[in-house]
Residue, then its C-alpha position, 0 to 999 in steps of 0.5 A: x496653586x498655579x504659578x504665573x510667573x513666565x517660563x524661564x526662557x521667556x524672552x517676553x517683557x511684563x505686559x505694563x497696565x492698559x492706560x485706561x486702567x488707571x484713574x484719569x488723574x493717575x494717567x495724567x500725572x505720569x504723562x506730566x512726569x514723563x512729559x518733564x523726564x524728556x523735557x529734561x533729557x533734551x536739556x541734559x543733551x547740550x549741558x555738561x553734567x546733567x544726564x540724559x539717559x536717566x531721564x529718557x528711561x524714566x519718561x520711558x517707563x511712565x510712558x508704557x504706564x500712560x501714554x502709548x503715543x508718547x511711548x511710540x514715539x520714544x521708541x521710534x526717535x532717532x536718538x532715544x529709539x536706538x537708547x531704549x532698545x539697548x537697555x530694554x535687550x538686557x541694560x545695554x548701553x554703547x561705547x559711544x554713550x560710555x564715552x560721551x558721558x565720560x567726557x561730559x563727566x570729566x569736563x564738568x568735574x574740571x569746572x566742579x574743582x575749577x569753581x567750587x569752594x567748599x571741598x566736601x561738596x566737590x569731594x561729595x560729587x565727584x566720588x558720586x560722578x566716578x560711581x556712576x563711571x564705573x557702573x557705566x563702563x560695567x554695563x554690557x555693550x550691544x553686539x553690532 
């Protein structure tokens, strides 16, 4: 039996199906998912609390799957570009996104124990927000 898998020094990403592979409602459902992922993103930007990163990699990987212009041009933003890269070289993220969604994080939990009244809620999120914290901060950083 052959094996396929790639040798183990290959640096080489998974080649992602062609989008002419897949059926045309298939296709045109991942491009309205990841359409909505950036969507999303673009909000989670300018809103305390909502994340950008998640949506941006998920738009991302249907992307690869759908849409090679969408893909492109993901990876060729000024902002998401450098994002994508980093986490396709090994899920690197920068300090500077550790930091941003640490303040963004902080000051959504004030506004959670500001206006919340039920304390399971508030217990519930921000337990949620400070995994997510520490995953972040064990994330490798890219080498400058």
């Amino acid at each position: 039996m052959t094996d396929l898998s790639p040798p183990p020094d290959s640096s080489a990403e998974q080649p992602a199906p062609e989008p002419a592979a897949l059926s045309a409602p298939l296709r045109y459902l991942l491009i309205a998912f990841a359409l909505i992922c950036v969507l999303l993103g673009l909000i989670g930007a300018v809103v305390p609390g909502m994340p950008t990163t998640v949506f941006i990699l998920m738009a991302a990987w249907a992307a690869v799957r759908s849409s090679p212009r969408l893909h492109r041009w993901l990876y060729a933003h000024r902002i998401f570009g450098p994002l994508l890269r980093n986490w396709d070289a090994g899920g690197k993220i920068t300090r500077r996104v550790k930091w941003t969604a640490t303040f963004s994080m902080v000051f959504s939990g004030a506004l959670i124990l500001y206006f919340s009244h039920k304390p399971w809620i508030t217990a519930v999120t921000l337990s949620i927000m400070g995994c997510v914290l520490i995953w972040l901060w064990l994330r490798p950083e890219p080498s400058l």
